[in-house]
N, C-alpha and C positions, 0 to 999 in steps of 0.2 A: 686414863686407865683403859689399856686393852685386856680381857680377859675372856674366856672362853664359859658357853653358855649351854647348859644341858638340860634334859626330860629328865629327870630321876624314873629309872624306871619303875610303871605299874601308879605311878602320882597319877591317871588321868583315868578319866570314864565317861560313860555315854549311859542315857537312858535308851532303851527300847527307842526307834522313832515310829509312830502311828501317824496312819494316813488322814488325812484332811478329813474334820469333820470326827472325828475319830473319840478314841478315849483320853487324849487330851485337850482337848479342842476347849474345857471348861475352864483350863489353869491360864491366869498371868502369867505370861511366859517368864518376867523377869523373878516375882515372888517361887514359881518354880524351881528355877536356875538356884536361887538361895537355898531353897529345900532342900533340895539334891547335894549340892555342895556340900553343906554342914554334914550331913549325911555321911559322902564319900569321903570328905577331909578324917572324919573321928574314925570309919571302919580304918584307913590308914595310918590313923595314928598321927595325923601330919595338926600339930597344933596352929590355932588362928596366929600367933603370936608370933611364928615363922614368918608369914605373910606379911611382906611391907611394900606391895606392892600391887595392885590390880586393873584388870584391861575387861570390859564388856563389850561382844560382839553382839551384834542384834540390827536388824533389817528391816522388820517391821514393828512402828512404834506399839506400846501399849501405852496404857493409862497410866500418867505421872512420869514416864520413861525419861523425860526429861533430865531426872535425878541420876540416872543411867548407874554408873557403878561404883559409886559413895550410896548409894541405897540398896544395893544388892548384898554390899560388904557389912554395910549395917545389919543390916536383916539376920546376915548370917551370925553376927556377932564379933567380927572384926570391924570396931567401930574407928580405929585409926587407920585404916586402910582404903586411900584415894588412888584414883587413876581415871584413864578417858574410856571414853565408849565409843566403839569404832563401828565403820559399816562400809561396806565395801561390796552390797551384793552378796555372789556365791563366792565370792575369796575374801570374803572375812574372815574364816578360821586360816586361813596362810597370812594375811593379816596382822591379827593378834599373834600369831605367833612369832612374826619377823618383829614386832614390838618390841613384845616384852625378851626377847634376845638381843634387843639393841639395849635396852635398860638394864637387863644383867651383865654385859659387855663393858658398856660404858662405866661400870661403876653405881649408877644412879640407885638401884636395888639390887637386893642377893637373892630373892627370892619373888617371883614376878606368876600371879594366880590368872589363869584365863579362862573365863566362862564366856560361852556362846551361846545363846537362847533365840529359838522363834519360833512365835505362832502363827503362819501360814490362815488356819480355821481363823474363822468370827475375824476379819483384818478387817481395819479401822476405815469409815466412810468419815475425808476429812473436806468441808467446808471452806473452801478460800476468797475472804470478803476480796470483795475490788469497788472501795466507792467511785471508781471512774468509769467500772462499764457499764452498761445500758439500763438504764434504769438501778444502778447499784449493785443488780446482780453479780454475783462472785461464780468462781470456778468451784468443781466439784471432784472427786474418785473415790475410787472403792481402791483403797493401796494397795493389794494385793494382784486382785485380780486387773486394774486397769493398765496393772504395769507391764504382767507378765500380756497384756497384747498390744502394745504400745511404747516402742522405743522412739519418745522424741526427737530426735536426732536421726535415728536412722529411719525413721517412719514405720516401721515393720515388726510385727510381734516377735516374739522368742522361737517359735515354730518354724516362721519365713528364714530365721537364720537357717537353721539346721536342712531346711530345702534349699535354700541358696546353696549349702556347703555339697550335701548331697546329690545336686546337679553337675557343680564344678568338677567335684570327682566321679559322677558315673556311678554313685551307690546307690545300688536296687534297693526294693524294697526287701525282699526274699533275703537280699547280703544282710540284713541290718537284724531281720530275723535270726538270722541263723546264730547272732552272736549276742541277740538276747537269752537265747537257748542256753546257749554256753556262759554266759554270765549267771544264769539262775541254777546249772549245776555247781559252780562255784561257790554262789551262796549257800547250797545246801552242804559242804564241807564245814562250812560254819555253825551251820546245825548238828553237826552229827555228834556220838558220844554227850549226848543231853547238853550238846550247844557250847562244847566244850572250848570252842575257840572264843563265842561271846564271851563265856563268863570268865575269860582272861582279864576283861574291861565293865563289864555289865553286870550290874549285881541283880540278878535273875531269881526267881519271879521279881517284878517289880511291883510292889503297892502305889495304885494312882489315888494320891489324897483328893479328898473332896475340896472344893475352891477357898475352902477356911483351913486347909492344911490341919486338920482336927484329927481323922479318920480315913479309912481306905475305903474307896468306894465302889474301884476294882480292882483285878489284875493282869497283868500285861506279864505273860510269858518268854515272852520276844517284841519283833520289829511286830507291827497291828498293819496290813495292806499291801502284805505279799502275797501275791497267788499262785499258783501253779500254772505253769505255761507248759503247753505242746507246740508241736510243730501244725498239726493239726488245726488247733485251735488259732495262733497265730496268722495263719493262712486266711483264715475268713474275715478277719480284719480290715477294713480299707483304711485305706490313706485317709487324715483328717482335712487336708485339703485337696480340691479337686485337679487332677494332673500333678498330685505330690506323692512321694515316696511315706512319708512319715506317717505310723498309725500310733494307736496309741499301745501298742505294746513296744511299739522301738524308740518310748521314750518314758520319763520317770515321772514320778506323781510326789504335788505337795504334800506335807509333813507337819505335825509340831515335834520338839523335843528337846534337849540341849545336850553339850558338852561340856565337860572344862579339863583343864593340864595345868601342868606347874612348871616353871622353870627356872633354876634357881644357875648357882655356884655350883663348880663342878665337886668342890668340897659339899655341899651339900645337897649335893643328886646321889653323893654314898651313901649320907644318911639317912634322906629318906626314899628314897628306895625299897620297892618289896621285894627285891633280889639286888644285892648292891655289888654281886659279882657283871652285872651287866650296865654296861654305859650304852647310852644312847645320846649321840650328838649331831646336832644340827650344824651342818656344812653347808649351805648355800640358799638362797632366792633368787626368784626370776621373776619378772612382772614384764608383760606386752598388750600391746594394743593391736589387733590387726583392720584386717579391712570394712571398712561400714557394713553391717547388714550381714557378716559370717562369723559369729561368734564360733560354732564350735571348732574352729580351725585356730583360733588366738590359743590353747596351749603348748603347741609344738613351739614357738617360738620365745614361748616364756620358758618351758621346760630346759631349752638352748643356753638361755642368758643362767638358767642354775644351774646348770652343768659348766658353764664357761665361770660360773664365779666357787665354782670347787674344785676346778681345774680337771674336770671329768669328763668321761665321754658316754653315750648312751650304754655302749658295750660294757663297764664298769658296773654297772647298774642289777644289783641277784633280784628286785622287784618293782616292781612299777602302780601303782595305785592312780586314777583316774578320778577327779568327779565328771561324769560323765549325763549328765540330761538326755542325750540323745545318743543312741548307739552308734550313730555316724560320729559321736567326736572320737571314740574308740580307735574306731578303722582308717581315718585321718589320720590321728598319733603314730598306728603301727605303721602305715605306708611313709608317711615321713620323715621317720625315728629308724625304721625298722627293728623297731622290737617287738617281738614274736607278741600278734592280738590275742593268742589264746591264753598266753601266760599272764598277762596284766590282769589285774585286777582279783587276785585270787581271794578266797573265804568273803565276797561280795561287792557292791558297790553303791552308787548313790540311784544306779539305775537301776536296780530292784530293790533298794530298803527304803529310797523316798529323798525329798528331797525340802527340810524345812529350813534352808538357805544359808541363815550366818551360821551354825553348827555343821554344815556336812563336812566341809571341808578337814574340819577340826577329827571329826572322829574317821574319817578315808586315812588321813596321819597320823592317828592311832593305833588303827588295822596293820597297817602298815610296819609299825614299830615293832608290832607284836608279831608279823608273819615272819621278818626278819629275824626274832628274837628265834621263833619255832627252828628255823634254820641254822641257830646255830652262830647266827650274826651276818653282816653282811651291808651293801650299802641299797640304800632306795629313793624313789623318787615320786612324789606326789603332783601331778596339776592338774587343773582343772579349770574350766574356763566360770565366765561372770558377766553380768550385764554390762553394758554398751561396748558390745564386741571384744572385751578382755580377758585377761585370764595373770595367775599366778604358780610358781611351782617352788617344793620347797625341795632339797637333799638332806637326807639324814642317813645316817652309819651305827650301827648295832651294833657294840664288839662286847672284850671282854674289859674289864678296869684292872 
């Protein structure tokens, strides 16, 4: 069975993301994810009983995580609803998405639920016995932080990439400023009219349940760890390493929070839909690997192989959505795309709302669906790179039904 796989449009949403250490820094990131969902499934009206199908993205373990997404389905109260728990880095939300579009395709489910969770804050210090070394001593990490400065493989933190790439091309540090600037006026189009583009997806204010999901303990207005940038202020910055370009404003900061989407039948993306005059369908992925040690260069080539499997060309393209870590992956993209760096990534990105890993992806895909939808419809394009120099991209088209 070949059939065609859609977003019902308005079926997805994102919490606010808050910065490391933050106001969510308290929550199970999976018992969260559940939270939210039941939540977001009833204001939609989208009943559990739809649901015969589910995908969990998530990157950093929590406690019991094992159970992965027959425990988050339960939780929610869709207790006959199994599926895998995926992880992929920063392209886990393109990921789950290429999944559960292969499972609606093939036949296998009509209606395929994707939730992405991660807690960044409090990450797990894990213990690894080895009765053969020295004395029985075992290995040790803090998963979080020992990864983001430690690529096995290519020996090099996350940082070293984006100076590696940064070199390659010649991009100052002042270039990488100047399109942070402009990425944070972007964002603030997403704020205007009381956030009017958020609460297309965000159900705003947000109540943060206390760790027993009992009560609200605060509230999160928006994204929690954006700050206002000048040119000014940018400038006094240095580089975080020494003879490197990259400071820490031309690059994004961990996150907790989650997303989820749906994807069903294209018969039943009319009906549940919060406007069923609007399709939205998923045309293409790309997946690459590039060279050891320069991660943010690996989505031009992924974004390639999605364009080559929609039969498109950049030019085709009314918007472009980025996760971007460091503002050099930006300015890579446009130089070897050439599509205009000032137009991508409009109403925000991952490089000023944060970055809590398996979920960004997912809600940049989101943004995306919706700026497209603002316009009128149109086709667009998502990538974003991932650990061990990778990356993924997805194509999707906005029209009418």
């Amino acid at each position: 069975m070949n059939r065609d796989a859609e977003i019902p449009y308005g079926a997805y949403w994102s919490t606010p993301f808050a910065r490391w250490q933050g106001s969510l820094a308290h929550l199970h990131s999976l018992e969260f994810a559940a939270h939210v969902a039941r939540a977001e499934l009833a204001r939609r009206d989208i009943p559990l009983t739809d649901i015969d199908h589910g995908i969990l993205g998530i990157t950093v373990p929590q406690r019991q995580s094992f159970y992965g997404l027959p425990w988050v389905t339960g939780m929610m109260g869709a207790e006959d609803v199994a599926g895998p728990t995926i992880s992929q880095a920063c392209a886990t939300g393109a990921r789950t998405l290429a999944t559960a579009c292969h499972e609606v395709r093939s036949g296998l489910s009509n209606s395929a639920l994707i939730l992405t969770t991660d807690r960044t804050s409090n990450g797990p210090h894990v213990y690894y016995p080895a009765p053969a070394g020295p004395g029985g001593t075992g290995a040790h990490e803090d998963v979080v932080m020992d990864n983001f400065s430690h690529d096995p493989y290519a020996k090099n933190a996350m940082i070293d990439t984006a100076e590696n790439v940064a070199a390659k091309y010649q991009i100052g540090t002042e270039e990488q400023h100047d399109l942070v600037l402009r990425r944070h006026e972007q964002y603030q189009d997403a704020l205007a009219n009381d956030q009017a583009f958020q609460k297309r997806y965000m159900s705003l204010p947000f109540d943060v349940p206390d760790n027993r999901f009992r009560k609200s303990v605060t509230t999160l207005t928006g994204d929690e760890g954006v700050f206002a940038v000048t040119a000014e202020g940018l400038s006094k910055l240095r580089p975080v390493k020494e003879g490197g370009s990259i400071t820490f404003g031309g690059q994004t900061h961990p996150a907790d929070g989650n997303v989820g989407l749906l994807v069903t039948t294209a018969e039943e993306a009319s009906e549940r839909a919060t406007d069923p005059t609007i399709r939205v369908r998923v045309l293409g992925f790309g997946q690459s690997r590039t060279e050891k040690g320069f991660m943010p260069q690996a989505p031009v080539e992924a974004a390639r192989r999605a364009l080559d499997a929609a039969d498109l060309r950049i030019d085709d393209m009314d918007a472009v959505k980025s996760h971007n870590p460091f503002a050099v992956n930006d300015i890579v993209f446009s130089r070897e795309t050439g599509f205009d760096l000032n137009a991508m990534n409009n109403f925000g990105c991952s490089l000023i709302w944060g970055h809590p890993q398996g979920p960004t992806g997912l809600r940049c895909i989101i943004e995306l669906i919706e700026e497209l939808a603002l316009r009128g419809g149109g086709r667009g394009l998502f990538q974003g790179c991932a650990a061990g120099d990778s990356a993924m991209s997805v194509i999707l088209e906005v029209g009418n039904r």
